[in-house]
Each structure stands twice: as structure tokens, then as C-alpha cells.
N, CA and C atoms of all chains as a GROMACS GRO file, in nm:
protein
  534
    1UNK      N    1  -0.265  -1.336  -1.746
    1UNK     CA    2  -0.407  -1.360  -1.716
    1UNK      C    3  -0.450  -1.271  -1.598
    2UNK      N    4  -0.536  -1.237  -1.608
    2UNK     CA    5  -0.628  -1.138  -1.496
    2UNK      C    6  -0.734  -1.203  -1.453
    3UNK      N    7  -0.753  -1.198  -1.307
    3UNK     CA    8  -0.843  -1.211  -1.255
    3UNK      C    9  -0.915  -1.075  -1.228
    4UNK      N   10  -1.085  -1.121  -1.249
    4UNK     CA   11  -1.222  -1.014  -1.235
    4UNK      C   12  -1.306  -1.023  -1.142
    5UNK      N   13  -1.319  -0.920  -1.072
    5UNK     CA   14  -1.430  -0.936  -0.928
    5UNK      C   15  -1.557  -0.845  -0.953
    6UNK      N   16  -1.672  -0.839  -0.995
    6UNK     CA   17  -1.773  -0.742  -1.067
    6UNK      C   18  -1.852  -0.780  -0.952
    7UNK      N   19  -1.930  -0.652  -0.886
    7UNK     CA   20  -2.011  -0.641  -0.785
    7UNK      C   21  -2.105  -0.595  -0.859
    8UNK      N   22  -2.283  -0.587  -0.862
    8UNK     CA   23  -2.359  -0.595  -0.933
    8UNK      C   24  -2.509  -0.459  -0.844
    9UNK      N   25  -2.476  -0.414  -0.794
    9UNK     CA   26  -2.596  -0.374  -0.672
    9UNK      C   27  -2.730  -0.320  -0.719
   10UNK      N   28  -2.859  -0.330  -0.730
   10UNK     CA   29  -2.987  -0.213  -0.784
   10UNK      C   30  -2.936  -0.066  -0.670
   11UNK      N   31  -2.964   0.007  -0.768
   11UNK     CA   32  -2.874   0.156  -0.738
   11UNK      C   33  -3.028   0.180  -0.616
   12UNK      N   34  -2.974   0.250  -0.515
   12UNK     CA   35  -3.045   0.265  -0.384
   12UNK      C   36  -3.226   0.316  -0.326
   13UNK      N   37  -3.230   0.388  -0.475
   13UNK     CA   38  -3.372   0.424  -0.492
   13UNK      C   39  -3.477   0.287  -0.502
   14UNK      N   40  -3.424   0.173  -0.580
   14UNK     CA   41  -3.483   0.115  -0.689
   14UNK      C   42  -3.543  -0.030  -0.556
   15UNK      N   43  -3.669  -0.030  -0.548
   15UNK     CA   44  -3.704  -0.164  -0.472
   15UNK      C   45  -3.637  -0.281  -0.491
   16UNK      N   46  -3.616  -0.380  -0.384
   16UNK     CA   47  -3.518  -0.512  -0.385
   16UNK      C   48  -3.632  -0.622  -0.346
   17UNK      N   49  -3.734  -0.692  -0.436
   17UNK     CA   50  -3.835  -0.703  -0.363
   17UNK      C   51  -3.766  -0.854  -0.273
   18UNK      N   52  -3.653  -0.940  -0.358
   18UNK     CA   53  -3.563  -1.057  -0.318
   18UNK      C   54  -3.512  -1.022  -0.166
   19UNK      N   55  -3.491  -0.876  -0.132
   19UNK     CA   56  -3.409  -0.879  -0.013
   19UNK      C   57  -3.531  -0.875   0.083
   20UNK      N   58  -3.621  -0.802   0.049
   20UNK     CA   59  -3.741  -0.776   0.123
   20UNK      C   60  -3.838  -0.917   0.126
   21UNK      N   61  -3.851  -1.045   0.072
   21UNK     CA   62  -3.872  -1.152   0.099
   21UNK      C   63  -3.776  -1.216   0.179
   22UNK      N   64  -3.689  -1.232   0.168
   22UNK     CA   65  -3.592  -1.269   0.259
   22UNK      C   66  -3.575  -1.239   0.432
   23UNK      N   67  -3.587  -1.113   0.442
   23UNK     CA   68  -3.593  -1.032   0.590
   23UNK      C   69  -3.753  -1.054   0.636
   24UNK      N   70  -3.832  -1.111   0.579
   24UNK     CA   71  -3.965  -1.165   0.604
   24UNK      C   72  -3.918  -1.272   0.674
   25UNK      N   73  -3.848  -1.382   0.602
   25UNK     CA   74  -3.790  -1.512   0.622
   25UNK      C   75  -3.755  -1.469   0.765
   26UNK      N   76  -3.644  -1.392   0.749
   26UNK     CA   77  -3.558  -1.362   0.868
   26UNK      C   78  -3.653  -1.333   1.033
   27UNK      N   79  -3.758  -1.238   0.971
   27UNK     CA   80  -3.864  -1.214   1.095
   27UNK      C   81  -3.885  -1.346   1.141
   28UNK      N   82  -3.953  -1.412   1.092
   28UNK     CA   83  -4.012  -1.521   1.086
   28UNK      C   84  -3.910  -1.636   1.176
   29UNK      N   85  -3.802  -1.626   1.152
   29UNK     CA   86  -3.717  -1.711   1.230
   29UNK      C   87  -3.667  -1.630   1.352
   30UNK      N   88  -3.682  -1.536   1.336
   30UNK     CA   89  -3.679  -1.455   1.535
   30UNK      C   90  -3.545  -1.386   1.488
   31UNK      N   91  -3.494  -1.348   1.370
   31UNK     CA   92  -3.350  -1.217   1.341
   31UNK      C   93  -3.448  -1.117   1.376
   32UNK      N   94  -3.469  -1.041   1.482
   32UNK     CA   95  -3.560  -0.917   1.506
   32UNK      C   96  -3.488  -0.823   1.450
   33UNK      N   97  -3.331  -0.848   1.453
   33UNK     CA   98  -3.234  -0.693   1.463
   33UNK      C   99  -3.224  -0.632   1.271
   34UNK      N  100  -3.241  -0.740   1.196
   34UNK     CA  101  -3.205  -0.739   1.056
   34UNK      C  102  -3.325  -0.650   0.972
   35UNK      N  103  -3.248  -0.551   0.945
   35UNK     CA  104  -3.290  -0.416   0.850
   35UNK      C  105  -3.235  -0.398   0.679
   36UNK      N  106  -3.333  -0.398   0.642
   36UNK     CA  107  -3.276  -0.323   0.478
   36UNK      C  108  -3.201  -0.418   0.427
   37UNK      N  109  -3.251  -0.568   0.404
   37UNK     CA  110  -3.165  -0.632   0.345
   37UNK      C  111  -3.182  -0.558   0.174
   38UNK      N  112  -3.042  -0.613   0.090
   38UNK     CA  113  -3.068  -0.568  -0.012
   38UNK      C  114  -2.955  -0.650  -0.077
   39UNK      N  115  -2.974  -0.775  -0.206
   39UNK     CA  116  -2.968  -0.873  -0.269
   39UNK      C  117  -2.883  -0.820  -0.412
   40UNK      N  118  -2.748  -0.814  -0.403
   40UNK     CA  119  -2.696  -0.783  -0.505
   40UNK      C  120  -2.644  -0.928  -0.618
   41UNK      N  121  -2.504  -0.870  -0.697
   41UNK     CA  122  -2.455  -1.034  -0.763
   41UNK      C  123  -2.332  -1.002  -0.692
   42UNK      N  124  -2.257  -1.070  -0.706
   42UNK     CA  125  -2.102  -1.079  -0.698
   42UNK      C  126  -2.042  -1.191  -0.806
   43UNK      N  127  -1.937  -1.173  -0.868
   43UNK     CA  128  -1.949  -1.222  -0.989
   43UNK      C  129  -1.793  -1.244  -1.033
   44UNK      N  130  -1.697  -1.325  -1.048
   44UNK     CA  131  -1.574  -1.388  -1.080
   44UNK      C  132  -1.581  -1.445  -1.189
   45UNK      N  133  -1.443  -1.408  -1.256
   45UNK     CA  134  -1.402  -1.460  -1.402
   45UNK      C  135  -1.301  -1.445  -1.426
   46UNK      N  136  -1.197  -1.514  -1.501
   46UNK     CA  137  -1.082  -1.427  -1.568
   46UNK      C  138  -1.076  -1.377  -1.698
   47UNK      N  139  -0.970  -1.301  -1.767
   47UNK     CA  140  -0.995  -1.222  -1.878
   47UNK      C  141  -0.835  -1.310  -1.953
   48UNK      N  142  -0.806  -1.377  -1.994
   48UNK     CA  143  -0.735  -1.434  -2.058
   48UNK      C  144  -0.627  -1.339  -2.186
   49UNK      N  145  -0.592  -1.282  -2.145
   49UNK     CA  146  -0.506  -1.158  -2.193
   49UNK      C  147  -0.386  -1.146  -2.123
   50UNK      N  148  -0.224  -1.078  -2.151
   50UNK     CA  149  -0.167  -1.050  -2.036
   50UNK      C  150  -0.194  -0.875  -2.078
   51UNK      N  151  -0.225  -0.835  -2.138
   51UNK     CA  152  -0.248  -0.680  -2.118
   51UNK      C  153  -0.336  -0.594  -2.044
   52UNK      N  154  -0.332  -0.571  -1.979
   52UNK     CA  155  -0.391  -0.499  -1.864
   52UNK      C  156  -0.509  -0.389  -1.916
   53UNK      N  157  -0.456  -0.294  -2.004
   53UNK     CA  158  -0.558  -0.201  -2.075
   53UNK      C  159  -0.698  -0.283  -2.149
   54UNK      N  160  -0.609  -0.386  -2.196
   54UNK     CA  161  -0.755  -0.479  -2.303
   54UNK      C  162  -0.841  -0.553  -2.173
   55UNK      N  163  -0.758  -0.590  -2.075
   55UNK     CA  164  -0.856  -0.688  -1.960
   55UNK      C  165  -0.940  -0.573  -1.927
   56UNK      N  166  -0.899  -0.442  -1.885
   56UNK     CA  167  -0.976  -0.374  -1.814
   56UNK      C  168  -1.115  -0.300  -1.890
   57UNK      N  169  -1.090  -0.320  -2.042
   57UNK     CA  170  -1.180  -0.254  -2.136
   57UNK      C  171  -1.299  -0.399  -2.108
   58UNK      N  172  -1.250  -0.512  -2.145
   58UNK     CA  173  -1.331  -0.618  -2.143
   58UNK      C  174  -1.408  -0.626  -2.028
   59UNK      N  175  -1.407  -0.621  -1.892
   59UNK     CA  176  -1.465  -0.662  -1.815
   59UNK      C  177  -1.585  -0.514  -1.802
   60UNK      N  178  -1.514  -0.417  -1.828
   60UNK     CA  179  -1.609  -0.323  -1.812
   60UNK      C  180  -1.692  -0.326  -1.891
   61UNK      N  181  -1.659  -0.352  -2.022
   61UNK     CA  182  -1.741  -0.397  -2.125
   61UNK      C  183  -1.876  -0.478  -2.106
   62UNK      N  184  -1.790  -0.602  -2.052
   62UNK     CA  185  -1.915  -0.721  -1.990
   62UNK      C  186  -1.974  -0.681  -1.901
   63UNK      N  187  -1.954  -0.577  -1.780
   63UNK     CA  188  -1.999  -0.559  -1.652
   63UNK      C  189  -2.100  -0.486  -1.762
   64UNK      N  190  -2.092  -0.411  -1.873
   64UNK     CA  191  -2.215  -0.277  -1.873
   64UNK      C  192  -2.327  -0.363  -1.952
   65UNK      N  193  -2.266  -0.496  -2.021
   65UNK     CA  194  -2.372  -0.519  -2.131
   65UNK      C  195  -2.434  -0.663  -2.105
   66UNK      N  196  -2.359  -0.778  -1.989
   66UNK     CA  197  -2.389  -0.822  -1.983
   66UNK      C  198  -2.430  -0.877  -1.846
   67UNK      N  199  -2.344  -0.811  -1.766
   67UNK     CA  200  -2.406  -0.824  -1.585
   67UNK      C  201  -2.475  -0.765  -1.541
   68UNK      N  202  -2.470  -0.649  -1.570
   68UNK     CA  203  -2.572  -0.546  -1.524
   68UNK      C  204  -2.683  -0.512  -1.596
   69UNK      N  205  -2.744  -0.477  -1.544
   69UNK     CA  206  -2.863  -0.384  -1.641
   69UNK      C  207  -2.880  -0.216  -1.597
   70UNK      N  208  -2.816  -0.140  -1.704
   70UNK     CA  209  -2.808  -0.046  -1.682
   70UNK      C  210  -2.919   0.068  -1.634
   71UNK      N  211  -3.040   0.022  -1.639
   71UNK     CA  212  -3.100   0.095  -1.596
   71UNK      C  213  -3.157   0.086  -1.463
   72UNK      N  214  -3.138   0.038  -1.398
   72UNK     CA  215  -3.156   0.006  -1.262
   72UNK      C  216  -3.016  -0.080  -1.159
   73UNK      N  217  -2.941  -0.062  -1.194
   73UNK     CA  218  -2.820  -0.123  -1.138
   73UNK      C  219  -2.683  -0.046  -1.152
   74UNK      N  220  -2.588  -0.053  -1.079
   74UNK     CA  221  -2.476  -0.013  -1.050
   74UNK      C  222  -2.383  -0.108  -1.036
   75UNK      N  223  -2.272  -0.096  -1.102
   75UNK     CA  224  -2.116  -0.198  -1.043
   75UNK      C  225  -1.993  -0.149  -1.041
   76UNK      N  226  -1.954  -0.235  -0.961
   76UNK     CA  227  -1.776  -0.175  -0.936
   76UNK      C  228  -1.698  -0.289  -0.936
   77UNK      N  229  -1.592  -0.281  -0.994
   77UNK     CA  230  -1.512  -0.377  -1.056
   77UNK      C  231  -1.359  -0.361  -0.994
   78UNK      N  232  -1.291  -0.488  -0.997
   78UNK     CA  233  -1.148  -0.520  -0.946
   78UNK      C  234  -1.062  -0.598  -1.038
   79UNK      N  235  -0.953  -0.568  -1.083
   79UNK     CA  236  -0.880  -0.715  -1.169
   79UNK      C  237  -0.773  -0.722  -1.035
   80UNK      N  238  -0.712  -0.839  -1.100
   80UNK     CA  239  -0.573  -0.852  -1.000
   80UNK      C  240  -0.533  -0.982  -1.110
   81UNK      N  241  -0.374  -0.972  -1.103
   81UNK     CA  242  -0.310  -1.025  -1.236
   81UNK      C  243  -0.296  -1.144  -1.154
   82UNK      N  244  -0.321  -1.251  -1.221
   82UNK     CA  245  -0.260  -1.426  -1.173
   82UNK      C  246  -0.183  -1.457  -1.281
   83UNK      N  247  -0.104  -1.563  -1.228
   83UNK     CA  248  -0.064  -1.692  -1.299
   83UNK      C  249  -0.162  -1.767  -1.373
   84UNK      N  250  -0.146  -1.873  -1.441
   84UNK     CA  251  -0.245  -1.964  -1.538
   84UNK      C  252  -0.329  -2.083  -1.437
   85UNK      N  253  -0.258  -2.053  -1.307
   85UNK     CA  254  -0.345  -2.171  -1.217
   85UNK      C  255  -0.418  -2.074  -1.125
   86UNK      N  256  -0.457  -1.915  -1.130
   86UNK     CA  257  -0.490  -1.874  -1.102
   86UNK      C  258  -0.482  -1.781  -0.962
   87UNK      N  259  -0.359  -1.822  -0.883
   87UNK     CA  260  -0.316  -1.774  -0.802
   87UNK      C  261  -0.249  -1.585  -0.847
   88UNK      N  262  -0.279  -1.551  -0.752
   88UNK     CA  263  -0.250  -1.405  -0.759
   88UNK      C  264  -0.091  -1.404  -0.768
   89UNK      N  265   0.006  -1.272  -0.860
   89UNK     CA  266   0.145  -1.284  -0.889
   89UNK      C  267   0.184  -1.222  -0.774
   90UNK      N  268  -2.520   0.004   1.587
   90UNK     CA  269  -2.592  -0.076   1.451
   90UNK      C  270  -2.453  -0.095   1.380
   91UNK      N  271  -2.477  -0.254   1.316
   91UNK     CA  272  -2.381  -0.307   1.248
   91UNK      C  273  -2.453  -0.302   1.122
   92UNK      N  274  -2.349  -0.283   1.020
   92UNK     CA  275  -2.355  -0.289   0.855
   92UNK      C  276  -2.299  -0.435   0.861
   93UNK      N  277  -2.362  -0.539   0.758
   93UNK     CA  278  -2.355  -0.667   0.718
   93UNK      C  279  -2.312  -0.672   0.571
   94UNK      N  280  -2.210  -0.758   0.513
   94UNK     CA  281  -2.182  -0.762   0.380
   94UNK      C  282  -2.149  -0.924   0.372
   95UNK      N  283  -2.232  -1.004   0.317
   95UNK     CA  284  -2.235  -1.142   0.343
   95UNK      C  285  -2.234  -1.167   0.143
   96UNK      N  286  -2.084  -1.268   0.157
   96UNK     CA  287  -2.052  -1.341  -0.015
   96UNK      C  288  -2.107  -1.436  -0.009
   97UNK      N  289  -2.144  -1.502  -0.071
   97UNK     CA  290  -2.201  -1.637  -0.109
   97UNK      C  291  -2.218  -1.664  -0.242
   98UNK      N  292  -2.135  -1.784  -0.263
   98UNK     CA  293  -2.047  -1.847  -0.388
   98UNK      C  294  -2.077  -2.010  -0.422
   99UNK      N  295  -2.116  -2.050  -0.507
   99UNK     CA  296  -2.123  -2.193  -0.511
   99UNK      C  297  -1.999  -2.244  -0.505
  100UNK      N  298  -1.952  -2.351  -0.438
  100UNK     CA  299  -1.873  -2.428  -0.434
  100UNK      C  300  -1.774  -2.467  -0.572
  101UNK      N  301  -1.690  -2.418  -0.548
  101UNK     CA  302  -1.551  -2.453  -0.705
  101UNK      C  303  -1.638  -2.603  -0.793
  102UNK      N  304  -1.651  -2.722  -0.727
  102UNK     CA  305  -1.727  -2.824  -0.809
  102UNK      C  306  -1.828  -2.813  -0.869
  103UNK      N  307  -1.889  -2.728  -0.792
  103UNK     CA  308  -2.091  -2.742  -0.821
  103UNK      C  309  -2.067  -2.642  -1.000
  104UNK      N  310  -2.120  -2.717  -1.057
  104UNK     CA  311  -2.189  -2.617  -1.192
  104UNK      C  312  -2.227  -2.484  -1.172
  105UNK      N  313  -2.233  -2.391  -1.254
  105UNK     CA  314  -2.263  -2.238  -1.260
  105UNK      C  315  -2.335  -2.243  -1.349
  106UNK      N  316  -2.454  -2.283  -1.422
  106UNK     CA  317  -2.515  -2.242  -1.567
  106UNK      C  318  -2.535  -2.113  -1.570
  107UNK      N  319  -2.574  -2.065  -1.500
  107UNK     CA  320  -2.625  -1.900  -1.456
  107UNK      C  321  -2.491  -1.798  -1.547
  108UNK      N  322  -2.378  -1.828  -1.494
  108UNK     CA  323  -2.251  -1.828  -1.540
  108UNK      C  324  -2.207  -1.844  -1.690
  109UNK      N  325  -2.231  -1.993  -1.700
  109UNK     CA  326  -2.219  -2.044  -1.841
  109UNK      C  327  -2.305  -1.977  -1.932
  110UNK      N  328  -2.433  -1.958  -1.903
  110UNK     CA  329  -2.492  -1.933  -2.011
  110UNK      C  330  -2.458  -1.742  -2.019
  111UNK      N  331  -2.415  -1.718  -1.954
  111UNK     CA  332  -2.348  -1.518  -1.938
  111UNK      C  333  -2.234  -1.507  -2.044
  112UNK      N  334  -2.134  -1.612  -1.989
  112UNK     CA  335  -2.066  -1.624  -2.115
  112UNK      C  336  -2.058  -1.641  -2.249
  113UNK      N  337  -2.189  -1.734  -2.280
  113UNK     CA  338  -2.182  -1.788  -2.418
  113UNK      C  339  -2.208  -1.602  -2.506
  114UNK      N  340  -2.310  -1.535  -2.434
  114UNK     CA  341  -2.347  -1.409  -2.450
  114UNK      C  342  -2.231  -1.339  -2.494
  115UNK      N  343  -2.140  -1.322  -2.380
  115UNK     CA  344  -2.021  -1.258  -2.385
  115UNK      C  345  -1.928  -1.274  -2.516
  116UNK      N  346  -1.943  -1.426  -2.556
  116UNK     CA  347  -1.868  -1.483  -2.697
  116UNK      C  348  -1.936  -1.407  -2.792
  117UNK      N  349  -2.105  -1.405  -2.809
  117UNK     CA  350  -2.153  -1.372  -2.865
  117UNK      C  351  -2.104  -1.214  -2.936
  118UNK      N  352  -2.119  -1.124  -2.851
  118UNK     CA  353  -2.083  -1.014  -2.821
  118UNK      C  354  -1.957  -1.010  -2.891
  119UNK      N  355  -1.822  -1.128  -2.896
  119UNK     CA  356  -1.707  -1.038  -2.907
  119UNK      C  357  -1.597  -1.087  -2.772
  120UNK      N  358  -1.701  -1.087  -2.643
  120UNK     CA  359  -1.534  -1.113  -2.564
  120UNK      C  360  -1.446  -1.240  -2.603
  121UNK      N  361  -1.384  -1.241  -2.635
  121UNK     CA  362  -1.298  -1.391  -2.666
  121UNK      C  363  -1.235  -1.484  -2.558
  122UNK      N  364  -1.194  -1.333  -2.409
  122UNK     CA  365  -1.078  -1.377  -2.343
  122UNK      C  366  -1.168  -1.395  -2.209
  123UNK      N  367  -1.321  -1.365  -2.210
  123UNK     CA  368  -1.315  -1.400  -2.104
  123UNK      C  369  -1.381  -1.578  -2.080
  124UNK      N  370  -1.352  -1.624  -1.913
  124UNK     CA  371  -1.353  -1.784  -1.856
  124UNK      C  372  -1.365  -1.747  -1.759
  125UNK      N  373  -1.470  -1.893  -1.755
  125UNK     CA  374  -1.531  -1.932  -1.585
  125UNK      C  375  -1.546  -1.837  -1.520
  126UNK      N  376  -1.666  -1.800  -1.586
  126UNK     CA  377  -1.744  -1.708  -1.521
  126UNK      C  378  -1.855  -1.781  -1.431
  127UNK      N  379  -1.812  -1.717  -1.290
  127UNK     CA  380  -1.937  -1.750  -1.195
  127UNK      C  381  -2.000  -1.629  -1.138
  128UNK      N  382  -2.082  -1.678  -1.101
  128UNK     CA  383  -2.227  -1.581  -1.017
  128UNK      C  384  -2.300  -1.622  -0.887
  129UNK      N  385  -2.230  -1.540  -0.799
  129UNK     CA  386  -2.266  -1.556  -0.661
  129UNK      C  387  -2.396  -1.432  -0.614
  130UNK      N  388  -2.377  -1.410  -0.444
  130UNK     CA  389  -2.484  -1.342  -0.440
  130UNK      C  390  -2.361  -1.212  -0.348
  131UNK      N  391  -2.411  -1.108  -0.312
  131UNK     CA  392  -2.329  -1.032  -0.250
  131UNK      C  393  -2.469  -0.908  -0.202
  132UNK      N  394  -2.490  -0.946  -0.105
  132UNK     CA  395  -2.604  -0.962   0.032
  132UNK      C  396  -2.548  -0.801   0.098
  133UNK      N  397  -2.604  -0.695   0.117
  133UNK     CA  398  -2.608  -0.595   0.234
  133UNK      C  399  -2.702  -0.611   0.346
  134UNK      N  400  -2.665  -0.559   0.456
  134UNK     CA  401  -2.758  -0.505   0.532
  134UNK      C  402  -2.714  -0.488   0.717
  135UNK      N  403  -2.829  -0.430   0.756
  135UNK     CA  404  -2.778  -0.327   0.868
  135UNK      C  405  -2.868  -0.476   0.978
  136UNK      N  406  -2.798  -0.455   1.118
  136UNK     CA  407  -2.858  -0.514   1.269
  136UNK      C  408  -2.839  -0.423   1.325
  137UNK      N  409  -2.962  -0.360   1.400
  137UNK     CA  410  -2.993  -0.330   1.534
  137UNK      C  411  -2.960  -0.345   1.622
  138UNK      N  412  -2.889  -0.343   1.670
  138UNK     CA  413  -2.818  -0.373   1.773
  138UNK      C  414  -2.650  -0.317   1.811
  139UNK      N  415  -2.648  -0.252   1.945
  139UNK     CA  416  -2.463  -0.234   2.018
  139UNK      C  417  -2.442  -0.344   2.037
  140UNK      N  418  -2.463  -0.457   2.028
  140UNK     CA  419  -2.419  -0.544   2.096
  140UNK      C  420  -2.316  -0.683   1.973
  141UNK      N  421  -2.213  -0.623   1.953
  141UNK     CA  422  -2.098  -0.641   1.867
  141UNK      C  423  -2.132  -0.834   1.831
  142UNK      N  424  -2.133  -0.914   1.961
  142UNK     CA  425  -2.154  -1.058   2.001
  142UNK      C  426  -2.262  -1.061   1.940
  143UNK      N  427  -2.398  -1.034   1.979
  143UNK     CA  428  -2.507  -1.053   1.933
  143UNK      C  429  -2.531  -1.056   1.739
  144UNK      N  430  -2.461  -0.930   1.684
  144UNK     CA  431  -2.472  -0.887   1.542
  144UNK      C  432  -2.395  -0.999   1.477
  145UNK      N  433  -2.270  -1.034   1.534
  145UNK     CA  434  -2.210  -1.091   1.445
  145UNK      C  435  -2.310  -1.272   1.438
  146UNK      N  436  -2.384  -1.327   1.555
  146UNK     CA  437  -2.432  -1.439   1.562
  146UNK      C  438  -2.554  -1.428   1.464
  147UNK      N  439  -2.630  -1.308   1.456
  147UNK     CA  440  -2.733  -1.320   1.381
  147UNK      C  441  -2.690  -1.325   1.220
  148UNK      N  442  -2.574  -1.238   1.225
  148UNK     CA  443  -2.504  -1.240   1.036
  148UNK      C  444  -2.507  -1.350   1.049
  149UNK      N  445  -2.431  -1.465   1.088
  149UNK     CA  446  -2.385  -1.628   1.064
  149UNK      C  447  -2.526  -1.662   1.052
  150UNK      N  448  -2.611  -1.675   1.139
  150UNK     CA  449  -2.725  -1.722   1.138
  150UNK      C  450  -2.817  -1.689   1.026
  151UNK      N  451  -2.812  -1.606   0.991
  151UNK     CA  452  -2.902  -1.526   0.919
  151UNK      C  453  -2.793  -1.567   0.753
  152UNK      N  454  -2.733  -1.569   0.723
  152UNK     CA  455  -2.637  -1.640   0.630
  152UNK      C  456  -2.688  -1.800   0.603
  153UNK      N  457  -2.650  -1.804   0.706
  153UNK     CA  458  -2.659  -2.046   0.710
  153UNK      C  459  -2.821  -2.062   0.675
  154UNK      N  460  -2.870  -1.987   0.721
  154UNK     CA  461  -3.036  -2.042   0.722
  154UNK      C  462  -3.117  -1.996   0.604
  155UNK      N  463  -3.064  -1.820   0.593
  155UNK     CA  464  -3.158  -1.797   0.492
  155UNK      C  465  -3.095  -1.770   0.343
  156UNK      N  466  -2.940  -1.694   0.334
  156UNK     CA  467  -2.865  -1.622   0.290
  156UNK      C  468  -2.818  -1.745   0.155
  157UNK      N  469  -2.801  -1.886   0.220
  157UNK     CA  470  -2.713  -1.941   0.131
  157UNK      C  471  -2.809  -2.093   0.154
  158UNK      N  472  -2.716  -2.176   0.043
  158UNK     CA  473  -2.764  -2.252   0.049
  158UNK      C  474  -2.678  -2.346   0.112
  159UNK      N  475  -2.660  -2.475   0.240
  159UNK     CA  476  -2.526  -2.465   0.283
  159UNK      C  477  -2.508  -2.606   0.189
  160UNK      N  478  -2.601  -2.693   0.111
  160UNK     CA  479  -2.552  -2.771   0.051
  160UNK      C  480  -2.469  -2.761  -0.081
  161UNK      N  481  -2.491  -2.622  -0.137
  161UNK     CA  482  -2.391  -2.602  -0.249
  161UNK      C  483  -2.315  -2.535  -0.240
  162UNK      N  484  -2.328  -2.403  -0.132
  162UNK     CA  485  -2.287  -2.267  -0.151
  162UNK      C  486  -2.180  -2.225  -0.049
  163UNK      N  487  -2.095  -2.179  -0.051
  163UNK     CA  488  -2.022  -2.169   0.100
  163UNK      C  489  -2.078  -1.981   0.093
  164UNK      N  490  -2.032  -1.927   0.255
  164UNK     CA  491  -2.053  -1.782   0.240
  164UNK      C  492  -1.942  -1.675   0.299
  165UNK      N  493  -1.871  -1.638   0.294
  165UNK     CA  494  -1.797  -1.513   0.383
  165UNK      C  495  -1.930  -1.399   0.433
  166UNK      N  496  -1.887  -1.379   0.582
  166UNK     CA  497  -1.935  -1.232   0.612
  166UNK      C  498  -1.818  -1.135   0.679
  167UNK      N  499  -1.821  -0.993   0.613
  167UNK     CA  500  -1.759  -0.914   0.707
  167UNK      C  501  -1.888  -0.791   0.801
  168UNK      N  502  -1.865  -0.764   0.928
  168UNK     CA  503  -1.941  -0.658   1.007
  168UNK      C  504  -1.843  -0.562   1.040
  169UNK      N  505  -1.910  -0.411   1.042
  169UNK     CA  506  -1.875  -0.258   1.052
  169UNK      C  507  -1.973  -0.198   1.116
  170UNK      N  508  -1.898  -0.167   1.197
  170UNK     CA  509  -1.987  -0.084   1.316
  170UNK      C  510  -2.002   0.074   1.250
  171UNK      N  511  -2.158   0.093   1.234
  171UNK     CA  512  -2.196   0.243   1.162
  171UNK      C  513  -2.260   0.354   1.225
  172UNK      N  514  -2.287   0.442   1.232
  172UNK     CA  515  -2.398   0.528   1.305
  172UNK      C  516  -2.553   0.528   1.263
  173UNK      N  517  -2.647   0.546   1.269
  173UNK     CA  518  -2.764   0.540   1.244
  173UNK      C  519  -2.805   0.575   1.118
  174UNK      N  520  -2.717   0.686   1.064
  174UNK     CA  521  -2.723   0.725   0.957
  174UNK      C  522  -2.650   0.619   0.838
  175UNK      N  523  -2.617   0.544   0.870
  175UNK     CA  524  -2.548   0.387   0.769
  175UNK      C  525  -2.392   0.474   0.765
  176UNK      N  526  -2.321   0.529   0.807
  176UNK     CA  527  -2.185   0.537   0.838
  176UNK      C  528  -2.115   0.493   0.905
  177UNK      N  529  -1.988   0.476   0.836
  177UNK     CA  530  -1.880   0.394   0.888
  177UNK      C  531  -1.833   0.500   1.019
  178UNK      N  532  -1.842   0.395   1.168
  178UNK     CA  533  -1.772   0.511   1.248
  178UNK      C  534  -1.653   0.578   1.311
   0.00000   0.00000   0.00000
């Protein structure tokens, strides 16, 4: 079994209007110092396989078609192999 | 100026529908192997500030208050001290 870590980000051009409400928030409560927030996913799963080539096709798979949206977003991905209770080997 | 990278994850108990319903997709699609899929948030951003004490109180702060939710969600932050230009220094 593999564990999956998929980071999700809008690629750097693309407005964040979530991070930019937020750092409003932030003014508003006296964070003066807080700049450029910007609101990605972060995203955990496992891939129920012990083959390493098929986990790594799958998640990339899911990262392109179903986490992301390719036209305005970017991700980068991690496996790391566990046991069935999920602890890392 | 500190670079901010703040996780925030619902709690192992709390429900994920956000999650659940990514997956059913994923079945849809074909993945077979992947489970428990969750969806957190994974937060950037820069503070103003040399003052190492100060940056790291406003990340926490700026996390607990606005970043997360603290009744469902727990959060990790890590801080990196950058140059003006958003580099690691």
C-alpha cells in the first residue's frame, strides 16, 4: 500500500481571490505584516496496490483529472510505501 | 521577510465529503485502488518583517483565527527566512 500527498496550487499568474479575502480578514484583525496570501489544496489518500509503477500512474492520473484543474492549477505529488495500518515501512 | 507555509487538515474523525465525493469520481473514472481520500488546505504566504519572534506569532495567529477552523481542523506551520525577492536565503 502507498501512501499519496498531492499539493494542488493556481499556477502564479492566475488571481486567488480566497487568499485575497482572507488577508482582508487578516488586516482587519491588526496581521499588518501578512502579504500575498495564496489558498492552495493539500490532499491525502492511499493507492491500494503494492506496485509502485501502477500507484504512481494512479495518483498522477487522479492529480490531472480529478484534483486539479488543469487549466489554471499546478501539482506536485509524493508516495511513500506503508503498511495496511498505514504507518510508513 | 518570512515565507509562511501553513497545512490545515480536518481532524482523522470529522467527515471529508469534499473527499468522498472526489473519490466516487475517481471510481468512476477507473481508479479502483484509490481510499480515504481527504482534502485539506495548504496556505502560502510572505510577513514583513526581520523580526524572526514576531513572524512566527503572527503565522500561529493568523492560522488559529483566520486560516483554520480550530473546531474541526488542526494546522501545521513551517517559516523560511527569504530575501525580498521571495528567496530562500
Amino acid at each position: 500500500m502507498f501512501k499519496a500527498t498531492v499539493i494542488v496550487k493556481r499556477r502564479p499568474k492566475i488571481l486567488d481571490p480566497q487568499g485575497k479575502a482572507v488577508e482582508q480578514g487578516a488586516k482587519l484583525l491588526g496581521f499588518n505584516n501578512v502579504r500575498q496570501t495564496r489558498i492552495g489544496k493539500y490532499i491525502e489518500f492511499f493507492v491500494d496496490t503494492d506496485d509502485k509503477n501502477l500507484a504512481e500512474k494512479e495518483v498522477k492520473e487522479y492529480s490531472e483529472k480529478l484534483l486539479s484543474n488543469p487549466i489554471m492549477e499546478d501539482f506536485e505529488y509524493s508516495i511513500t510505501e506503508v503498511n495496511v495500518s498505514g504507518e510508513s515501512k
